[in-house]
C-alpha positions in Angstrom: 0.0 0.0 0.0 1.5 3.0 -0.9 1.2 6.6 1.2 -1.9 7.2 -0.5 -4.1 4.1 -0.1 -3.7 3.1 -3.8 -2.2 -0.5 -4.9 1.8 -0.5 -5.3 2.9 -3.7 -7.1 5.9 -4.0 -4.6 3.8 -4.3 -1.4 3.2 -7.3 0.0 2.1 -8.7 3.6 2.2 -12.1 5.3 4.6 -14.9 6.0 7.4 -15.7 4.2 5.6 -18.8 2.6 2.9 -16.9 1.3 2.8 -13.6 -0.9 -0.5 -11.6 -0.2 -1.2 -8.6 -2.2 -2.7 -5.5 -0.6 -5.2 -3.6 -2.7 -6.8 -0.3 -2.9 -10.6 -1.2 -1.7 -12.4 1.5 -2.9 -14.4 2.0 -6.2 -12.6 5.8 -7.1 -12.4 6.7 -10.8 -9.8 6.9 -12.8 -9.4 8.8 -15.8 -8.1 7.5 -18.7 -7.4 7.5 -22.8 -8.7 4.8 -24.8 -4.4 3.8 -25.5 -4.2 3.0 -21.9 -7.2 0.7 -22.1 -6.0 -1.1 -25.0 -2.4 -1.1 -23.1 -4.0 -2.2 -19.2 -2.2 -5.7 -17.4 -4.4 -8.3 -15.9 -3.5 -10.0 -12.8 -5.6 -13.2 -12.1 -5.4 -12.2 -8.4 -5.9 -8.4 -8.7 -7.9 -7.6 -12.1 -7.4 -4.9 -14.5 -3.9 -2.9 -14.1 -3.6 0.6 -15.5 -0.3 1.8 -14.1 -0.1 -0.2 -11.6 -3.8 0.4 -10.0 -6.7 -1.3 -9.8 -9.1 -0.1 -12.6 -12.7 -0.6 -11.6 -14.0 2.2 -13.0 -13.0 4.4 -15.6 -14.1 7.7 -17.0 -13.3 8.8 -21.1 -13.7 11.4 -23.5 -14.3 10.6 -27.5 -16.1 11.2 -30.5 -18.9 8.4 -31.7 -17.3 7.0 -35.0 -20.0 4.5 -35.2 -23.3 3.4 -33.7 -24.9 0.1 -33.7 -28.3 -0.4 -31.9 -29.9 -3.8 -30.9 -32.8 -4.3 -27.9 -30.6 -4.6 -25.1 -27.8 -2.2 -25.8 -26.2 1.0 -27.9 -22.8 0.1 -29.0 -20.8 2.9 -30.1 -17.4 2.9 -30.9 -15.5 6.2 -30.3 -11.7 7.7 -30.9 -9.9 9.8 -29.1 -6.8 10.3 -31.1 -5.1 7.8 -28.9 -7.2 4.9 -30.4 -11.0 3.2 -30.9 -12.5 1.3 -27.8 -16.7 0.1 -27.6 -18.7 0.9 -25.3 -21.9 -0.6 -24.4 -25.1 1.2 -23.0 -27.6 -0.6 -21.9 -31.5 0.7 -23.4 -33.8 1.8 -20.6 -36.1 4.5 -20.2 -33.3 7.7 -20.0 -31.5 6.2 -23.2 -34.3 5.5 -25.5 -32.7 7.2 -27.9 -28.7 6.7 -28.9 -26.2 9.2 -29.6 -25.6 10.4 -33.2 -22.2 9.9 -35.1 -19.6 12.3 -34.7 -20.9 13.5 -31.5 -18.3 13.9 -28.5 -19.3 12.2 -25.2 -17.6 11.4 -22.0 -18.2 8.2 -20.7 -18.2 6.9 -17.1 -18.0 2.8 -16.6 -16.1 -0.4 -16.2 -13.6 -2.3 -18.4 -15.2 -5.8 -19.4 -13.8 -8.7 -18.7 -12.3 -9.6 -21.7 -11.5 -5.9 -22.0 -13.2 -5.9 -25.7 -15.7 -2.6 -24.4 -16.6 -0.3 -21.6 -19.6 -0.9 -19.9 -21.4 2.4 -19.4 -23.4 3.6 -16.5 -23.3 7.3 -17.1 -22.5 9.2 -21.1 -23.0 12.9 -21.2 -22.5 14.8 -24.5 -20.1 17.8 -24.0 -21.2 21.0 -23.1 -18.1 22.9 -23.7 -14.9 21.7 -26.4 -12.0 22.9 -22.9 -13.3 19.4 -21.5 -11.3 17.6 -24.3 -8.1 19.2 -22.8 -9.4 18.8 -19.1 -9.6 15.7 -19.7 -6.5 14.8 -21.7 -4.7 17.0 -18.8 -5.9 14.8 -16.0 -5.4 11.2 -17.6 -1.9 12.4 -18.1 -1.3 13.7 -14.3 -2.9 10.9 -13.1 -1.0 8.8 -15.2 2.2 10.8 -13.9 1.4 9.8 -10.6 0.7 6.4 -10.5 3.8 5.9 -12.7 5.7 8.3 -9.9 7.4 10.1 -12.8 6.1 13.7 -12.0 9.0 16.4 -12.1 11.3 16.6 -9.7 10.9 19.4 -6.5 11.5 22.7 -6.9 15.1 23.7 -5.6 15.6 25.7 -2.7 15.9 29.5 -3.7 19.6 30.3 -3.1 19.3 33.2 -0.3 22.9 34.6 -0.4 22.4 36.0 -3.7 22.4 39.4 -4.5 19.3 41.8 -4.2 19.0 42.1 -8.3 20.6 38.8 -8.8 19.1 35.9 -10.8 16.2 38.3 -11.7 15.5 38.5 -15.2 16.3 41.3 -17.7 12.7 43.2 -19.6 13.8 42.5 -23.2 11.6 44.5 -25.7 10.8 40.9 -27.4 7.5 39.7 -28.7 5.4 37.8 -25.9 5.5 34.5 -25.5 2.1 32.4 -27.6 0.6 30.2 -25.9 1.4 26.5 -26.5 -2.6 26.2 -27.3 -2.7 28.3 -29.6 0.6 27.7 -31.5 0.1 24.2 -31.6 -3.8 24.9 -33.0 -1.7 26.9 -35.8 0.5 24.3 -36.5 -1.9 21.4 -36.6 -4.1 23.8 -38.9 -1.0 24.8 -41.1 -0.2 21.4 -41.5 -3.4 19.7 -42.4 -3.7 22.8 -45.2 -0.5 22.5 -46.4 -0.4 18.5 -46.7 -4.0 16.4 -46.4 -5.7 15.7 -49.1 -8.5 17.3 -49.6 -10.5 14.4 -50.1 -9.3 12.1 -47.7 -7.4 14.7 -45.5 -4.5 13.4 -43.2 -4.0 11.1 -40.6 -3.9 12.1 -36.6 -0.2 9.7 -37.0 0.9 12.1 -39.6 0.1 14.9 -38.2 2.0 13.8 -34.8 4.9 12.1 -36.8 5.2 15.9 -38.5 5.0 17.9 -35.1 6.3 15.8 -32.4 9.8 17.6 -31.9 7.6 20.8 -31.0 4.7 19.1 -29.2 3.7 15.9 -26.8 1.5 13.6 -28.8 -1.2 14.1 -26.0 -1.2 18.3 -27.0 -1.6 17.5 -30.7 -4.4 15.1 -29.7 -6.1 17.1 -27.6 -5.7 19.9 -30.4 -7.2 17.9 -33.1 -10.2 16.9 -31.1 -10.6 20.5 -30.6 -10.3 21.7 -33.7 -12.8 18.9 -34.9 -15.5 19.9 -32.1 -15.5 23.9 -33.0 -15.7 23.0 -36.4 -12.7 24.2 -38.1 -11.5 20.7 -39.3 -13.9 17.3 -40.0 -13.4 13.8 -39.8 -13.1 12.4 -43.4 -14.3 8.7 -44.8 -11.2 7.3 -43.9 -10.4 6.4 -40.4 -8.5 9.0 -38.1 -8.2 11.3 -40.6 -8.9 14.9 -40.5 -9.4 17.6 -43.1 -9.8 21.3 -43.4 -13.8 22.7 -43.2 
């Protein structure tokens, strides 16, 4: 058990004849991208692994790529840049009617057991495109921490310097853009410059092209962005993206 309740593959309790695993007992969800689904460990003892934790239950963002609808459940496959996962959604009374195509929902539910879909109790369309990067945001902290790769502590300030020193010089330079919005100009630029414009360009490309200047999780979350407020659509072929 680690110093915040959750699992730690490490710990262990009991004799020295016998290896007991101490797990996180409560039901707290974890957000997550459709890649670390697709990427999660089982343990016959413990269940589904997502960095190291217990994944009970699981909470998404993605847009519907396809909708199939029987008696019993909606299945609708979404994307999220990072991949395509199912998810199920059982038909009652509140979900008579399924969610359209190209519609962006987040999703709240447990992994199956064979890890082939989500199994929904809660989807919500989104009321507002800065959830896509909220999201994306907190998958990756909370990914961070369970992975205990978060950035070092901040360095104690050095009190012996001088009044002025280590304080930096006004220049008369240009401010600084915001990595949003650069990266929205990039991914724009890029897509005009090199997508077809039937079949447009693939998210891959697009990362492939940009990665030295952004994290793939940025470019992502930009594309899903750009997708939701309309400035670029998702073509016929699969993951790919061209200009409105």
């Amino acid at each position: 058990m680690n110093g915040e309740g959750g699992f730690d593959p490490q710990d262990t309790a009991g004799s020295t004849n016998e290896t007991k695993y101490v797990v996180r007992t409560d039901d707290s969800m974890l957000p997550v991208t459709i890649k670390q689904i697709k990427n999660l460990v089982h343990d016959p003892n413990l269940g589904s692994l997502i960095d190291g934790r217990l994944a009970k239950q699981v909470f998404l963002i993605g847009r519907i790529t396809k909708v199939v609808a029987d008696e019993l459940y909606f299945v609708y496959t979404i994307t999220d840049g990072t991949g395509e996962f199912n998810v199920q959604e059982f038909v009652n009374e509140s979900s008579q009617n399924p969610y359209s195509k190209d519609n962006y929902i987040m999703v709240y539910g447990r992994i199956a057991g064979d890890h082939s879909s989500i199994y929904s109790f809660a989807i919500r369309p989104l009321s507002n495109v800065n959830e896509i990067s909220y999201h994306l945001t907190q998958a990756l902290y909370a990914h961070l921490t369970h992975t205990k790769k978060l950035s070092a502590p901040v360095q104690p300030a050095n009190t012996n310097k001088a009044p002025n020193q280590g304080i930096p010089k006004q220049t008369n330079s240009e401010p600084v853009q915001d990595p949003t919005e650069r990266a929205k100009a990039a991914v724009l630029d890029y897509i005009k410059n090199n997508g077809d414009p039937t079949q447009g360009v693939s998210s891959a490309a697009i990362i492939a092209a940009l990665g030295s200047k952004f994290s793939a999780e940025i470019i992502n979350s930009t594309i899903l962005s750009l997708s939701f407020n309309g400035e670029i659509y998702s073509t016929s072929e699969e993951d790919h993206y061209a200009i409105c």
